[in-house]
Structures are given as structure tokens and as C-alpha cells.
N, C-alpha and C positions, 0 to 999 in steps of 0.2 A: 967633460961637459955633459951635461945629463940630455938626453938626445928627446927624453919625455918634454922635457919645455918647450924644445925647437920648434918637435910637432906641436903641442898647444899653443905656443906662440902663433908658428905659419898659418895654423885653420882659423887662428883669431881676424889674423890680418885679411888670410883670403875672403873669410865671409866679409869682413868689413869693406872691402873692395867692392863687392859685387851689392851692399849694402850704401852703399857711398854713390855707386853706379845709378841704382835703382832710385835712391832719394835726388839724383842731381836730374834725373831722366821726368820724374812728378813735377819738381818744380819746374822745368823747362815750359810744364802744360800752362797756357795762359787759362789766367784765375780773373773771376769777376771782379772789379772792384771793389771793394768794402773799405769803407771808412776806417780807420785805427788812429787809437791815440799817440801823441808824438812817440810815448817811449811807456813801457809796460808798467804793469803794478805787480809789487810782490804781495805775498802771503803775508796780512797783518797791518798793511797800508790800506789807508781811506779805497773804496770800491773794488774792494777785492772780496773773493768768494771763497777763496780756500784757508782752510787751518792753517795754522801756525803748527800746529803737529799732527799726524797722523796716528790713529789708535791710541791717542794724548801722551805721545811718548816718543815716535820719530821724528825729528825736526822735517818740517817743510818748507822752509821759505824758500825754496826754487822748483814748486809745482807749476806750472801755467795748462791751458787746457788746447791743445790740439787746433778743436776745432775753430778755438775764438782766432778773431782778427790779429794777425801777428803785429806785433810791437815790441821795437829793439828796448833793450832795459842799455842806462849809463854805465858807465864806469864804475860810478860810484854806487849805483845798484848792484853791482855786480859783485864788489867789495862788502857792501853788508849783504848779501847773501852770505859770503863766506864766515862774513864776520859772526852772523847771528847763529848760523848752522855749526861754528865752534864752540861757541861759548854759550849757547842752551845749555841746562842743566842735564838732560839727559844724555847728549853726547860722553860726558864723565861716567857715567853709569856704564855704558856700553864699553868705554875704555879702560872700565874696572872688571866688567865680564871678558873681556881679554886678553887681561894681566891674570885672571884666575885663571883662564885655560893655559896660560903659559906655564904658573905656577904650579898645578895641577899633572902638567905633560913634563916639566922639567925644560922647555926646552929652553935655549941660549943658557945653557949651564953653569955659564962663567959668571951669573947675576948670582948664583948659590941660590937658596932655599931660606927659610925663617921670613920676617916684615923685613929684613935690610932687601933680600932677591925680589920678594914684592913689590915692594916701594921702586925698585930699579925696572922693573917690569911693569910696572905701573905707567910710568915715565915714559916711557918707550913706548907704551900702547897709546897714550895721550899728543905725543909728538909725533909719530906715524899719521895718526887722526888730524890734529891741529895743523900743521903743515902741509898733509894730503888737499884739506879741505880750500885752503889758501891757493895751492897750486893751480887744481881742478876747478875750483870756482869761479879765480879773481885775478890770479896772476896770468896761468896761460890764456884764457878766453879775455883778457885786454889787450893781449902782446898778438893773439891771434885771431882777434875781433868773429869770436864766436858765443854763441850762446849757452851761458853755463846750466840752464834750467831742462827741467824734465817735463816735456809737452805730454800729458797724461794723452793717450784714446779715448777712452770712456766706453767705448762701445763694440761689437763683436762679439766672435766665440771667444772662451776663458782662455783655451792653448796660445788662439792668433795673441790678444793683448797679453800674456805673457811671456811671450816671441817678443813683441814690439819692443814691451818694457823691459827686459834683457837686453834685447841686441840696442839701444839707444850707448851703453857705452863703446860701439860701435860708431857710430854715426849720430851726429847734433846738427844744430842748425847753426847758420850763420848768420852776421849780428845782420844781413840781408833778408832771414829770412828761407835762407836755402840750405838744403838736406848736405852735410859732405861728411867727410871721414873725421872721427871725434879727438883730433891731435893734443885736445886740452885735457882729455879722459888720461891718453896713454902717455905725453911726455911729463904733464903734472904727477903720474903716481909712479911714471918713471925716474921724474927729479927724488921724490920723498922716499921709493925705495933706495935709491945711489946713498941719499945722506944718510942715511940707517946705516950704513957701513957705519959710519963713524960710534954708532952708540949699540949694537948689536956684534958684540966681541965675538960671538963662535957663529957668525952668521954673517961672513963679509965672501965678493967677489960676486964673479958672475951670476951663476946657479942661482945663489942666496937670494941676491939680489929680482933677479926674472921672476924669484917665490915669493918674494912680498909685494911685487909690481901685481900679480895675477892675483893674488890674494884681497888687495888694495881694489883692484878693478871689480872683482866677484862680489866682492862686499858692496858696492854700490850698483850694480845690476838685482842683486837682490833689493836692496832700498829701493830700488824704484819698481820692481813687481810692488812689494808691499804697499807704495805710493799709487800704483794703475787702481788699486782694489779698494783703498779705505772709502771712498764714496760707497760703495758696493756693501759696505763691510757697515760703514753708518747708518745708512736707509733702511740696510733691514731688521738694525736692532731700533732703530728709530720706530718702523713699523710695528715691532713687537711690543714696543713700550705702549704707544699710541692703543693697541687692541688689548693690553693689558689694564688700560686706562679705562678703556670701554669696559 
């Protein structure tokens, strides 16, 4: 048993404990009133404000912002999130740049080399993706009425919001509203790493499996750094456009 995971594992859980603590401890604090609408809008529905993609290339349809009034999203919102954040065009692109580092590194050997280990490696890196995405987004946060979206900051030093935006697959919100431990993050990409046994021949059992759950999880803490900053990232070539106008 490789005793490296245990540890990354344990410091995951521990900080998300104390992460889970801290956000159930904010919410406890009574909050003013503010009006909210019955149930949220996503990215690319009528009175919404955020992209459809980030850097016109990441999907975003489960941005929401922080500070606005919270507002539960349905079921059924929660399923097209999934559903849109699958089957964008760019998700295939990214699931093509990670069949090429596969192919590249050799690994899972038993796909061999040439377009047939590609193509199988391909597959793998698109099912990993399509599935994960299902899990995380639509399947566990309905079964455990949580919120699958990324509540941006906006605001702060660079380090704190990219602390926040990391540690989020940590700790989410509940379809209430309240900060807890993010069960839809970890048992979602822990179902989709288990079913990888089945299509990942020189990559099954324990170990394996804890490497593509951590990897699965990494991968979407970075998306949502990247997510905290594309406002950041827009405004100021926005402004450089505008003073290049002038």
C-alpha cells in the first residue's frame, strides 16, 4: 500500500474538517435579509452575468458569485450543468491533451502505442471526464442535496482567493445554503475512479485507484483557480483594448 496517498489523503480530509468547521461556524452568524430568487441562474440563461466559458475555452456553467444572494438551483439545473459542462466542445479537446500525455508517457501499457493505444486512451480520458462530470455535478449533489457550483470571491489578496478556490473541492455549499464537507467532490470522483478499474488494465486496485480519485480532484481545484481569475484576467485586457482604441 503506498503510504504516500494515506498521507495525502489524511492532510486532505484533515484540512477539510477544519474547512467544513469553519464554513458551518460563518454560517451559524445571522445574515441580514436579502431578498433571492426562488432558485438560481446558470451561466448562459436569461439574467445571468457570467460566461459560458472562461478564457473562451473552459466551460463555466457552474460559476455563481459569492457575494450575490444565494439561491438553490433544481435538480434539473443541476443535471444541465453536468450535461453542458460534458458535452461543450472544449471538454474533448482537454480529453485529447490527456490521452496525448498518456500516449507520450506510455502509461497503462497494455492500450500498446500506434492510433489503436490512442484511440483506447482517448476513450478512457473522455469516460474518466464524462462520468466524473455526472457524478460531481448531478448525481451525488441530488442524492445529497448539495450545491454543485463554484461560488467565485472576487475579491482579496491573489494567495487568499487562490487558497479559497483550491480548497472549495473541500468544502461546498448546501442546497440550504450552508458551508459543509464537499461529499459530492470526493464520493463522485471516487465512484468514477473505482469504475476505471474496469477500462484501465495495468491500473486497477487500491493505489491505482486513490491516483486517479486525487488526480480527478486536482484537476478541478485548478479549474476553479482559473475560474476565481477570468474576471481579472478580462477587465484588463478589456482595458488594454479600450486604451488602445483611444
Amino acid at each position: 500500500m503506498n503510504r504516500a496517498i494515506w498521507r495525502t489523503t489524511y492532510k486532505l480530509f484533515a484540512a477539510a474538517g477544519l474547512l467544513a468547521q469553519y464554513g458551518m461556524s460563518q454560517s451559524a452568524a445571522p445574515e441580514p435579509v436579502t431578498a433571492a430568487p426562488a432558485h438560481g441562474v446558470l451561466p448562459g440563461e436569461p439574467g445571468s452575468t457570467e460566461d459560458k466559458r472562461a478564457y473562451g475555452v473552459l466551460p463555466n456553467y457552474r460559476t455563481a458569485e459569492e457575494d450575490a444572494p444565494f439561491a438553490p438551483i433544481t435538480i434539473r439545473q443541476k443535471f444541465t450543468i453536468a450535461r453542458k459542462d460534458t458535452f461543450d466542445w472544449p471538454s474533448y479537446v482537454v480529453a485529447l491533451a490527456f490521452a496525448g500525455i498518456s500516449q507520450e508517457t506510455n502509461s497503462n501499457p497494455d492500450y500498446h502505442q500506434g492510433v489503436e493505444g490512442f484511440a483506447k486512451r482517448y476513450a478512457a480520458s473522455v469516460a474518466d471526464q464524462d462520468i466524473g462530470n455526472f457524478m460531481t455535478e448531478a448525481i451525488m449533489p441530488s442524492l445529497l442535496h448539495q450545491d454543485p457550483r463554484y461560488f467565485r470571491k472576487g475579491h482579496g489578496s491573489k494567495a487568499g482567493r487562490t487558497w479559497y478556490a483550491a480548497s472549495r473541492v473541500l468544502v461546498a455549499k448546501s442546497d440550504a445554503g450552508n458551508w459543509e464537507f464537499n461529499y459530492s467532490e470526493w464520493l463522485g470522483n471516487g465512484t468514477v475512479a473505482a469504475i476505471g478499474n474496469l477500462y484501465y488494465p495495468d491500473a486497477k486496485g487500491f493505489d491505482a485507484t486513490m491516483q486517479r480519485m486525487l488526480s480527478q480532484v486536482l484537476t478541478d481545484a485548478l479549474s476553479q483557480v482559473l475560474k476565481e481569475f477570468w474576471p481579472d484576467v478580462k477587465n484588463k485586457f478589456s482595458h488594454k483594448n479600450s486604451a488602445a482604441a483611444d
